[in-house]
N, C-alpha and C positions, 0 to 999 in steps of 0.2 A: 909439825911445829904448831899449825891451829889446835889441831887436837891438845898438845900440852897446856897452850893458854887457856881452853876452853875448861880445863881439868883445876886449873892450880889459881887462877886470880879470882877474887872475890868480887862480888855487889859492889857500886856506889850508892853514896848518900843520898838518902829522897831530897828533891827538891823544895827549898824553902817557896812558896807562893805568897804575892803580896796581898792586903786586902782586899783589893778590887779584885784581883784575880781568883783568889776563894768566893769571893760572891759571885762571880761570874761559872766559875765552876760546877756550884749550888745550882744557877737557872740551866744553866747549858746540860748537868747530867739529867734533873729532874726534866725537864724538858723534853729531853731527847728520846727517854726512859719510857714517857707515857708517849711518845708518838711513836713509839716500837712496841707497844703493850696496847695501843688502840690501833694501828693498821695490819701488825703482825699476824693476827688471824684471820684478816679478809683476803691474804694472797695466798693464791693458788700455784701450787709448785709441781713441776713433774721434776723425773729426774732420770741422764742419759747417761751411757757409762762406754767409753772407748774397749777394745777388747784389750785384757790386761787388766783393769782396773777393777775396784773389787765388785760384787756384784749386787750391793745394797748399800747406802749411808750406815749401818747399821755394821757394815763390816770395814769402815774404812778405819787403816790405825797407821804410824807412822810419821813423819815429818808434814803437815799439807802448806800449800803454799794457797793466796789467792790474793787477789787485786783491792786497792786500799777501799777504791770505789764501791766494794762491795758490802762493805762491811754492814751495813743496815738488813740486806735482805740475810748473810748469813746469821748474824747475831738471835732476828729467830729462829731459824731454821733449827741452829744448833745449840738453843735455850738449856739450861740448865745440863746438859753433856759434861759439864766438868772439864773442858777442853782448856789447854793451856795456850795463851796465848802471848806475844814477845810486845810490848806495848814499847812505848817511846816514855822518856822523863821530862819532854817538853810540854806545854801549857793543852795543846791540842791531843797530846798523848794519854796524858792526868785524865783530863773529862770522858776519852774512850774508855780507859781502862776503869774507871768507874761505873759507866755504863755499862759496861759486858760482866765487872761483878756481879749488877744487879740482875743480870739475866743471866745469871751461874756456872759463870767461865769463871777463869783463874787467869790475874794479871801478871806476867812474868816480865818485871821493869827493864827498861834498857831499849837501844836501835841502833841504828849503822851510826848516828851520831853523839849518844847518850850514853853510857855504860854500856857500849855494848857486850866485851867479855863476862861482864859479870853475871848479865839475862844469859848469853848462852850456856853459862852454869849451870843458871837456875831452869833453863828448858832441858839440859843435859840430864839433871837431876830427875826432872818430870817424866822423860821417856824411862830413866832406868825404873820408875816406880811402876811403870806403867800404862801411862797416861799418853795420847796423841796430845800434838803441840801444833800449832798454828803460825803464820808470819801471815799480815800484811805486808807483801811479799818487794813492792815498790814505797813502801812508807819510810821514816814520818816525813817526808818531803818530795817525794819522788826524786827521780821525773817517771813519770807517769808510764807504767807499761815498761820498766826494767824492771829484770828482778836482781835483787842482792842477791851474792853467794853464802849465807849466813846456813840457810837449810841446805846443802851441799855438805856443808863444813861440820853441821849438827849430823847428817845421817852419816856420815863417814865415822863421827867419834862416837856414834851409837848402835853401829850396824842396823838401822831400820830402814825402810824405804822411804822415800820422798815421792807425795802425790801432789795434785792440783784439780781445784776446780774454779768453775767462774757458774756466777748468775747471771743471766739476761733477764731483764725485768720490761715487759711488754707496754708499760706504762708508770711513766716515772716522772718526779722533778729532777734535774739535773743541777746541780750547785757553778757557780762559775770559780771552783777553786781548782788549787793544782790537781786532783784526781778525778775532778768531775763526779764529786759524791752524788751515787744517784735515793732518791729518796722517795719510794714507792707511793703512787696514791693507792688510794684505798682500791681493793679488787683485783689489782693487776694480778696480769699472769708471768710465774717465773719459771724460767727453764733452767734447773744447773744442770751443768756436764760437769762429768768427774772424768780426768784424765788416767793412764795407765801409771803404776806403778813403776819409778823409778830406783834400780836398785846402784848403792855407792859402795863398793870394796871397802873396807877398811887398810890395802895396802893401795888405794889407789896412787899412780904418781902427779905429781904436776900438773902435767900433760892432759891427762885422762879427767881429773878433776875439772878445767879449764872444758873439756870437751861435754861432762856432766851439767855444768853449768849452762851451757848451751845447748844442753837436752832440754833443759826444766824451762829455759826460755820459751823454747817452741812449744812447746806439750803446752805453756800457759798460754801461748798466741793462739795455739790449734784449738783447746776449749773453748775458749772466747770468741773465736771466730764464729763455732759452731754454733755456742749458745743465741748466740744476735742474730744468725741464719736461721735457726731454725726454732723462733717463738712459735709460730702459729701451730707448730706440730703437738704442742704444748696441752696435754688433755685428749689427745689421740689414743687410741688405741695401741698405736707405737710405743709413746710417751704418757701414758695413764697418770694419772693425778697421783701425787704421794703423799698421803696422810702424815703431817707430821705429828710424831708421838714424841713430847716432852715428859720424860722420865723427871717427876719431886724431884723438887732441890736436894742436893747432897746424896740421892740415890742413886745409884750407876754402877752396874754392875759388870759393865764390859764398857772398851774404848768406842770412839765413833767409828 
């Protein structure tokens, strides 16, 4: 029955914003834009992978899921990737989805509170072209460290798999908002763990979906647990430094 909704209802209308809220808009993307474009390339990232999971950033493709908190360190990580991402149509929602245009994602409107059947079209549409999709996976409001069943409901009506990752960021400002947005200083070191490969039947029941959902939970608690355990490993030999290689704008010749 998701899958039919996900199939047949259309987009909602962009949201009209007031004036003060377009000006605010204007400082908040520029803003944000150049302190992601000036600390972005002083972090140092490794990168760890559960067994299951694919065996490079470079081969990850499918539904991912990750925490809202995160979203600063992956925005560079995964710069111009062309990755699609499910953004919110609220005020907080607007200014991300502006800012990850400008670092060469794709905003696909809507959230659990907003349009959301009509974004799940439009990420449905994104996987069939070929493209990996993304959720801030407890957004646009949390609470903080649940995940929605929205990627559940997308890999089932796509047959692809659902992954997850988290960053640990070894030195951060920490926001006092509901997600605890962390906000790198310059230099830090970050460790993402990428979780195993979650696969969803397309005849799952009820049942089994319900129990999926409560895979993708754990697998996000179990990365994140790891990543904050184990920073210092971070530059190891274990965990060797990962170069990240942003592929030109609009160039991209495979998924993440």
């Amino acid at each position: 029955m998701e899958s039919e909704a996900v199939a047949k209802s259309g987009p909602r209308e962009p949201r009209v914003f007031t004036l003060r809220e377009r000006f605010l808009l204007q400082l908040i993307t520029w803003s944000c834009y150049l302190a992601i474009r000036l600390v972005g390339p002083t972090i140092r990232y490794a990168v760890s992978f559960e067994e299951g999971a694919p065996s490079s950033p470079e081969g990850l493709t499918g539904v991912f899921s990750f925490w809202h908190r995160c979203v600063f360190p992956c925005a560079w990580f995964f710069r111009n990737w062309g990755i699609r991402v499910m953004t919110s149509q609220s005020f907080d929602g607007e200014y991300i989805a502006r800012i990850i245009q400008k670092l060469g994602f794709v905003a696909v409107r809507g959230s659990s509170s907003r349009g959301a059947v009509g974004a799940m079209l439009g990420m449905r549409k994104a996987i069939e072209d070929g493209n990996v999709v993304a959720f801030t996976i407890d957004g646009p409001r949390g609470p903080r460290y649940v995940a929605k069943p929205g990627p559940v409901l997308l890999a089932k009506a796509t047959g692809v798999p659902m992954g997850v990752f988290h960053i640990a960021l070894s030195d951060a400002w920490v926001l006092k908002t509901w997600d605890a947005m962390m906000i790198p200083k310059p230099f830090t070191r970050a460790l993402m763990r990428v979780g195993k490969s979650i696969e969803v039947p397309k005849d799952a029941s009820e049942d089994e979906m319900k129990a999926l959902h409560q895979e993708l939970q754990a697998t996000l608690d179990r990365v994140r647990v790891f990543a904050e355990a184990n920073l210092e490993r971070a530059g190891t030999a274990e965990m060797p430094w990962y170069r990240v290689r942003a592929p030109q704008r609009g160039v991209r010749e495979r998924a993440v």
